[in-house]
C-alpha positions as a LaTeX table, in Angstrom:
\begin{tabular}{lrrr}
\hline
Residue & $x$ (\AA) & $y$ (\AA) & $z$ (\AA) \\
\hline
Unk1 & $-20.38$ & $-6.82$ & $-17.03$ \\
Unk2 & $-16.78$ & $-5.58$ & $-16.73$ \\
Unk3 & $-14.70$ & $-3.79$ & $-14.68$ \\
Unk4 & $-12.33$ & $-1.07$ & $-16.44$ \\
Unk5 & $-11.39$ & 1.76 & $-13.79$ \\
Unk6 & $-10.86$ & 5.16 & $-15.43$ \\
Unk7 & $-8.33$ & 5.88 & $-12.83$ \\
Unk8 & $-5.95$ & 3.75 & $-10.57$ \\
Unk9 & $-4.83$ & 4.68 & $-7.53$ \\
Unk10 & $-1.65$ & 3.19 & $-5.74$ \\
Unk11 & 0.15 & 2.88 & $-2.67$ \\
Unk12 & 3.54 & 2.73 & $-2.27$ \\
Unk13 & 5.05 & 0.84 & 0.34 \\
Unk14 & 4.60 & $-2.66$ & $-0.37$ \\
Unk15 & 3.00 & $-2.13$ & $-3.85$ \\
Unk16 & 5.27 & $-0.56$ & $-6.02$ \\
Unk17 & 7.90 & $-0.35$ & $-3.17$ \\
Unk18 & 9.32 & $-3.41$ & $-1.72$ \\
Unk19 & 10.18 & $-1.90$ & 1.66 \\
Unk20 & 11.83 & $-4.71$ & 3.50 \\
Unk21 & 15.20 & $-3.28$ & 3.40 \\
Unk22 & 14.07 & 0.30 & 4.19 \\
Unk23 & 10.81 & 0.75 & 6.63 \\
Unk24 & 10.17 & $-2.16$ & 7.62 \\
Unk25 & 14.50 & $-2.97$ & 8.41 \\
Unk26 & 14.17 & 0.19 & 10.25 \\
Unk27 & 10.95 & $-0.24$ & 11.98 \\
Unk28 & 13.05 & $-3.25$ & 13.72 \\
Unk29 & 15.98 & $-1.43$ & 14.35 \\
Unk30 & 13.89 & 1.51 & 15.98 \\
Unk31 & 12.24 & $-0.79$ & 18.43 \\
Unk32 & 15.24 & $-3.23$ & 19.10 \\
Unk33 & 17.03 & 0.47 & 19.49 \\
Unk34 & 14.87 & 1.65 & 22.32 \\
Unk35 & 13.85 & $-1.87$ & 24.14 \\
Unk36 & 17.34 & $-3.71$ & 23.75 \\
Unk37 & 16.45 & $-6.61$ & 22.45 \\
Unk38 & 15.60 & $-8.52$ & 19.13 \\
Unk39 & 12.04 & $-8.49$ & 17.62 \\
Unk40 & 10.98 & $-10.18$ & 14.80 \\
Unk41 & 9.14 & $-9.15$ & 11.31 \\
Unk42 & 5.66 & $-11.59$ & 12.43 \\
Unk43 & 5.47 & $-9.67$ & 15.35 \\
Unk44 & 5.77 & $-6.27$ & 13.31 \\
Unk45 & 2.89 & $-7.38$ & 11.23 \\
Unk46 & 0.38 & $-8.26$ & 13.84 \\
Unk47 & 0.54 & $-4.62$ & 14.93 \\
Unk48 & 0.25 & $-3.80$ & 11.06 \\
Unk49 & $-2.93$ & $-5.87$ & 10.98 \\
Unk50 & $-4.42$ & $-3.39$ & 13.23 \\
Unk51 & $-6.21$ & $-0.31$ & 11.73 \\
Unk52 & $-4.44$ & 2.91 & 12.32 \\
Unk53 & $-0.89$ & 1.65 & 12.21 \\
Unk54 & 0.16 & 2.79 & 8.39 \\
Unk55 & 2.24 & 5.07 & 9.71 \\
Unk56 & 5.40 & 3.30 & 10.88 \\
Unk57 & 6.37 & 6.04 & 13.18 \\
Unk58 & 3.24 & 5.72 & 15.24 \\
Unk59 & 3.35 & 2.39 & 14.98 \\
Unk60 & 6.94 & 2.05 & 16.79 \\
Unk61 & 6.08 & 4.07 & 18.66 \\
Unk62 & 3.25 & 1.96 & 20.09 \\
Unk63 & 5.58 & $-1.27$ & 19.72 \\
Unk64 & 8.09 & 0.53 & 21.81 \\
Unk65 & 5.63 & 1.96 & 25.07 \\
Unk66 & 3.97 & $-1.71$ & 24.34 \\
Unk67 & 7.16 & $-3.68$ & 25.53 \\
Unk68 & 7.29 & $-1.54$ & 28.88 \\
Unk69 & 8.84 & 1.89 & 27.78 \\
Unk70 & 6.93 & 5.42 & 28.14 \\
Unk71 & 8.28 & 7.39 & 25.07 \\
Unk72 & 7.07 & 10.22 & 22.94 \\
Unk73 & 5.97 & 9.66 & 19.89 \\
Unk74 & 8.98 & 12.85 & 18.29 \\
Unk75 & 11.31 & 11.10 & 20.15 \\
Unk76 & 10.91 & 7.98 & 18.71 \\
Unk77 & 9.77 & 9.57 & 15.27 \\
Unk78 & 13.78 & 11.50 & 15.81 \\
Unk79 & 15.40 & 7.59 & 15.33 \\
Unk80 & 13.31 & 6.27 & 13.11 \\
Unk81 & 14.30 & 8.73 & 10.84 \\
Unk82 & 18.31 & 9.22 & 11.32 \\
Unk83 & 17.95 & 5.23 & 11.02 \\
Unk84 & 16.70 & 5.63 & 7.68 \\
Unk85 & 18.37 & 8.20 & 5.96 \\
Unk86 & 21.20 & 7.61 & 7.93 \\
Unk87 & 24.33 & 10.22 & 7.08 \\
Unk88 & 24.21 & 11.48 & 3.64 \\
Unk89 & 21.26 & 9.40 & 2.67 \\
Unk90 & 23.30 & 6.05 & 2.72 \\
Unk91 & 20.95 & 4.74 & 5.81 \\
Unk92 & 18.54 & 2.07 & 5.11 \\
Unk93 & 16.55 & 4.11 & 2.69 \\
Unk94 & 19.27 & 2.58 & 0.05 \\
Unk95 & 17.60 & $-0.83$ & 0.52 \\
Unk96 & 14.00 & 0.14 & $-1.11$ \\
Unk97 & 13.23 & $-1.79$ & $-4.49$ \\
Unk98 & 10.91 & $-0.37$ & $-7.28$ \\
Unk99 & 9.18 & $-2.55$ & $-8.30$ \\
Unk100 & 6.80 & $-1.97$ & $-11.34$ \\
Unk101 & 9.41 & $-1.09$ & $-13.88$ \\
Unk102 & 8.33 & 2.10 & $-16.36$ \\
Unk103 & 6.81 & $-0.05$ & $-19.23$ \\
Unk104 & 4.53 & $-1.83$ & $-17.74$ \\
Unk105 & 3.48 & 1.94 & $-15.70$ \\
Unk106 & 3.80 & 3.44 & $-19.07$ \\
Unk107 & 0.93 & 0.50 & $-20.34$ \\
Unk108 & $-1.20$ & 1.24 & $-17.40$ \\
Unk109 & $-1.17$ & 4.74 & $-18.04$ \\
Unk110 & $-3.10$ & 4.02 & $-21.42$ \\
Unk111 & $-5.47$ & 2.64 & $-20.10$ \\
Unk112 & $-6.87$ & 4.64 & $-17.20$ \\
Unk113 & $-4.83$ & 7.48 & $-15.06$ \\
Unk114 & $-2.79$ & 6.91 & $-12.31$ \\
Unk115 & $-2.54$ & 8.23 & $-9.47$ \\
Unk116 & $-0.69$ & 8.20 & $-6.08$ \\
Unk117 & $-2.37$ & 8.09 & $-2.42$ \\
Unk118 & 0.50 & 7.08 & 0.09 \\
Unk119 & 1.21 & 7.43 & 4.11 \\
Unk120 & 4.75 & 8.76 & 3.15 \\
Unk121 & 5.45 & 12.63 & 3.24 \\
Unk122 & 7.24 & 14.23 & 0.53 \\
Unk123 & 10.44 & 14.26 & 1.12 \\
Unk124 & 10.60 & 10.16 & 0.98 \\
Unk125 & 8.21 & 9.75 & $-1.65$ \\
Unk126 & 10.28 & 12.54 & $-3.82$ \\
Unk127 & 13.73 & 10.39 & $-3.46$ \\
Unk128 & 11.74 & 7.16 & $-4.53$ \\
Unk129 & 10.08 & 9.01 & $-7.68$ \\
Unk130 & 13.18 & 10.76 & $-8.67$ \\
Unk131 & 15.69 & 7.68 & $-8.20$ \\
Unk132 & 12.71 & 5.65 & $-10.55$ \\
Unk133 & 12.17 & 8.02 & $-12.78$ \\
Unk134 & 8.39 & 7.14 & $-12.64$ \\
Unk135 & 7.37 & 11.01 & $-11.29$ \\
Unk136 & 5.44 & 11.45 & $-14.69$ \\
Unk137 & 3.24 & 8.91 & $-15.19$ \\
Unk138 & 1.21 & 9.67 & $-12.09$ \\
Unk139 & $-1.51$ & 12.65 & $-12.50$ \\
Unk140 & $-2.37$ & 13.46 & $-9.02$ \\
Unk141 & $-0.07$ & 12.72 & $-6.70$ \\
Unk142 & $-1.65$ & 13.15 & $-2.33$ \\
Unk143 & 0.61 & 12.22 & 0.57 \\
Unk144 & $-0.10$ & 12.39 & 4.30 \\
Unk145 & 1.14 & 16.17 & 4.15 \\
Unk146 & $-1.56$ & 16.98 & 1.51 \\
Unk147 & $-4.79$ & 15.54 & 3.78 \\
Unk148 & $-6.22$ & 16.55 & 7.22 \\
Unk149 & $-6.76$ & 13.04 & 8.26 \\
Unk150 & $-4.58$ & 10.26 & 7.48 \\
Unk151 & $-5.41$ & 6.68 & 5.91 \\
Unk152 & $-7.38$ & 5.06 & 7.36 \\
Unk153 & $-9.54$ & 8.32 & 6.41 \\
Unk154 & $-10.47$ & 7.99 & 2.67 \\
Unk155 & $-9.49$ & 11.90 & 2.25 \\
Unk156 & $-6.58$ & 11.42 & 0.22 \\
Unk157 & $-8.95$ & 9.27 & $-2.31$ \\
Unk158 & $-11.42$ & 11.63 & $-2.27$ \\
Unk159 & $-9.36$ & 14.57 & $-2.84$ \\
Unk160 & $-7.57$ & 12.41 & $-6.09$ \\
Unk161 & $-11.34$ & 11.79 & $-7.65$ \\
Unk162 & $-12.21$ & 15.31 & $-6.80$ \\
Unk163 & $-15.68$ & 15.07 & $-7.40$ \\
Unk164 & $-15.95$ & 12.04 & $-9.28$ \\
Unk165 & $-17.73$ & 9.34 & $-9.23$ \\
Unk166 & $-15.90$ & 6.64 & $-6.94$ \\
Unk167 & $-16.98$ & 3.29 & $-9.18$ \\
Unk168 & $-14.38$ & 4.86 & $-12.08$ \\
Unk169 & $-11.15$ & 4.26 & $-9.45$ \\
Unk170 & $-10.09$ & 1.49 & $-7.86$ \\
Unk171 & $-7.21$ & 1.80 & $-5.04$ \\
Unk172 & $-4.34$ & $-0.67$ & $-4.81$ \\
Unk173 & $-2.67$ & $-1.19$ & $-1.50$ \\
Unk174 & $-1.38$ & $-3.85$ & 0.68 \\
Unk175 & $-2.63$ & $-3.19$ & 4.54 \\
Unk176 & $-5.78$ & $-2.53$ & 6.84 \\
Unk177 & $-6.26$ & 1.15 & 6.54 \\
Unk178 & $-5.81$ & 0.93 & 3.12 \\
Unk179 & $-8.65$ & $-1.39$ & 2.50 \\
Unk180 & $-10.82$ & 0.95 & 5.17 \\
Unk181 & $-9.90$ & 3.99 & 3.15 \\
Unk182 & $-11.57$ & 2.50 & $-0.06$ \\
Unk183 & $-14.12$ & 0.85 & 1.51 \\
Unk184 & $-14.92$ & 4.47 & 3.58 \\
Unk185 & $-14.58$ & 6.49 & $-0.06$ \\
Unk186 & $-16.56$ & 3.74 & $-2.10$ \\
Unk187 & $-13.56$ & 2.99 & $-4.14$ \\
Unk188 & $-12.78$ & $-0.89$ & $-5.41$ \\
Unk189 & $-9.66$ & $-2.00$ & $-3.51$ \\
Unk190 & $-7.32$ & $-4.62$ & $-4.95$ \\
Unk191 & $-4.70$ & $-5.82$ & $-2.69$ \\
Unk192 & $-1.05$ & $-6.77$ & $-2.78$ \\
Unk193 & 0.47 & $-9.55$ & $-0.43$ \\
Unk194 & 3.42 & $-11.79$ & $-1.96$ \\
Unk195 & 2.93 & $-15.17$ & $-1.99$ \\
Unk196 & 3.61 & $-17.16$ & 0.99 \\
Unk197 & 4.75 & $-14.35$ & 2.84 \\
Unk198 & 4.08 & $-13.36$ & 6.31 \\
Unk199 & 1.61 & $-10.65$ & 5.53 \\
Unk200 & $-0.05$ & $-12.85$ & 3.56 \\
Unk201 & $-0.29$ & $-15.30$ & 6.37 \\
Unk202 & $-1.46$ & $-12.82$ & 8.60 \\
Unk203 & $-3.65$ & $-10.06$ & 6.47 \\
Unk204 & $-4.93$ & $-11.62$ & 3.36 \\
Unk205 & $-8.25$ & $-12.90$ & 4.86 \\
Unk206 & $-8.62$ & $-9.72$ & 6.34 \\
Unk207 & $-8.15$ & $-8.14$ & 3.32 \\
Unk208 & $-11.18$ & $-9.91$ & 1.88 \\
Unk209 & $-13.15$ & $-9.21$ & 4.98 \\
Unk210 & $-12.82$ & $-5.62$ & 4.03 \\
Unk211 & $-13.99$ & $-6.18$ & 0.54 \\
Unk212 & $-10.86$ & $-6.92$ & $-1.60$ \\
Unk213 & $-12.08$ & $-7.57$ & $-4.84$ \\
Unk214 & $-8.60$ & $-9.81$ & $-5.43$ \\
Unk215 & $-5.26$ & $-10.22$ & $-3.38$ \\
Unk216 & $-2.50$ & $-10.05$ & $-5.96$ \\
Unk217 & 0.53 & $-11.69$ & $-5.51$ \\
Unk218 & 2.86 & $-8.77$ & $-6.61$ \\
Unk219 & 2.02 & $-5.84$ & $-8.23$ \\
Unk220 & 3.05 & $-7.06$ & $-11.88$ \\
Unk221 & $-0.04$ & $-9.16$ & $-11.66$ \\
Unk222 & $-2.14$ & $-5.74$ & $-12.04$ \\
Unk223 & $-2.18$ & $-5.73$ & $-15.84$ \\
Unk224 & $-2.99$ & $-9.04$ & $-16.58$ \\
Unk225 & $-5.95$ & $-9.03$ & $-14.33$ \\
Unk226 & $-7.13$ & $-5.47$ & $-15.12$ \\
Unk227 & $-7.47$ & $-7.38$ & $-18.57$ \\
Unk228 & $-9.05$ & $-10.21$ & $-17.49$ \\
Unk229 & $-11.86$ & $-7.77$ & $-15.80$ \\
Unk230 & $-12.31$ & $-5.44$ & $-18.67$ \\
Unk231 & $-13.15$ & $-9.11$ & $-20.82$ \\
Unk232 & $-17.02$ & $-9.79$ & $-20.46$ \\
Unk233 & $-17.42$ & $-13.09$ & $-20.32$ \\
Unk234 & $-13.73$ & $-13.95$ & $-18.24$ \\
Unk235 & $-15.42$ & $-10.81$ & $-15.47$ \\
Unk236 & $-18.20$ & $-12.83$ & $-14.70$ \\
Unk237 & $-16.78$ & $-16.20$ & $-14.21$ \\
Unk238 & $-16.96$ & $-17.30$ & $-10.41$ \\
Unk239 & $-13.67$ & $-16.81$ & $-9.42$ \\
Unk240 & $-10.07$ & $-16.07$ & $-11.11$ \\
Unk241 & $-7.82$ & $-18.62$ & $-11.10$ \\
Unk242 & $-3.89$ & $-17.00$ & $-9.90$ \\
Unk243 & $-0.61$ & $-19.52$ & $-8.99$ \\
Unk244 & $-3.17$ & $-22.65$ & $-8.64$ \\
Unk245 & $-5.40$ & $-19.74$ & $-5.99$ \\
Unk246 & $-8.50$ & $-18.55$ & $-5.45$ \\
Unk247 & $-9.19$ & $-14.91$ & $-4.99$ \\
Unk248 & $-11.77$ & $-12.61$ & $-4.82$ \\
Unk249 & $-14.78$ & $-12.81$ & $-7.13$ \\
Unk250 & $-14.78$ & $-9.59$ & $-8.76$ \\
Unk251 & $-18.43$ & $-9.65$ & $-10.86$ \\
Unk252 & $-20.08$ & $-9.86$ & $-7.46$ \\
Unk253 & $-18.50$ & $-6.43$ & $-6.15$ \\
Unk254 & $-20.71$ & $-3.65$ & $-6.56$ \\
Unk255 & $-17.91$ & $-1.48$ & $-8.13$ \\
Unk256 & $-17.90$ & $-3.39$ & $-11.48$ \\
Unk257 & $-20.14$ & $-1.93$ & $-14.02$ \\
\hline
\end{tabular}
């Protein structure tokens, strides 16, 4: 048996967005802002291990009234932000990488459609998509502005497969309520957690708890393994073999047909 999705469905932050120079730099800054003193990335991942926390505005939020302040979430919400556009857009929204570059987007694109399900709203997702260039490989394209309930809430999936059946898609993302959104829409999850990072540290197991089929190192290691999958006899070997690791096994997920 194989597994070849008919439509892929991405995150951004932290899969095709390397975000430590942007959300999560400003995450830090917003906290250290309002508490006066230094906190560190580990501790900004524990409360990203926790489900409801993709949105990094609620999550500082929480940090914040957590280390002994009593602050509203728009006030809060009203740094975060002029901390990351900063004046004239040079804040630390300059420091976001793309990642997947355009061919290997354009290569996925022939093989299934692609789609977008992210916790951004528009504005920041349009700046990313226009300074890649990537806007028009992606289909459908759902942030939090376009659902009623935010991840963890599988609505955004939904509303992408729009009917379909959820064993064509599989949804690649890199935290907690992104593996709860697939799991709650039925959609095969694939995460992303570089290699000896701290997130990996801290979330991969979890990851697999919630039914990660594999946890990628980076998100150029989609292709490869989306071939692997599609090959008979490589999908049902035990396990797949990635950087000397074992990761999920995906011919035992029932999303592989």
């Amino acid at each position: 048996m194989a597994f070849r999705p008919c439509v892929i469905i991405f995150d951004v932050d932290g899969v095709l967005v390397d975000t430590r120079g942007s959300f999560q730099r400003t995450t830090l800054e917003t906290v250290k802002f309002f508490v006066g003193k230094r906190v560190t990335r580990r501790e900004m991942h524990r409360w990203k291990n926790l489900p409801g926390y993709n949105d990094d505005w609620k999550l500082s939020t929480a940090w914040v009234n957590a280390l002994g302040r009593d602050l509203k979430y728009e006030d809060v919400k009203q740094k975060f932000v002029e901390l990351y556009w900063g004046k004239n857009g040079k804040g630390n929204v300059m420091g976001e990488k793309w990642v997947l570059p355009n061919a290997n987007l354009r290569r996925l694109s022939k093989m299934a459609e692609l789609a977008i399900f992210t916790g951004r709203v528009r504005p920041e997702l349009d700046y990313t998509l226009t300074r890649s260039k990537s806007r028009k490989f992606f289909k459908r394209i759902i942030t939090v502005e376009d659902v009623k309930r935010p991840k963890p809430a599988p609505d955004g999936l939904l509303k992408i497969l729009n009917g379909r059946d959820p064993s064509v898609a599989l949804y690649v993302g890199d935290n907690v309520d992104d593996a709860l959104a697939a799991r709650s829409a039925n959609v095969a999850f694939v995460g992303i957690l570089p290699w000896r990072s701290e997130e990996r540290r801290q979330r991969g197991a979890r990851l697999r708890e919630l039914g990660a089929l594999a946890i990628l190192g980076d998100i150029s290691e989609l292709e490869p393994w989306l071939k692997k999958q599609s090959h008979p006899v490589l999908a049902l070997n035990n396990s797949t073999k990635m950087d000397n690791r074992t990761i999920a096994r995906p011919a035992s997920n029932p999303h592989i047909f």
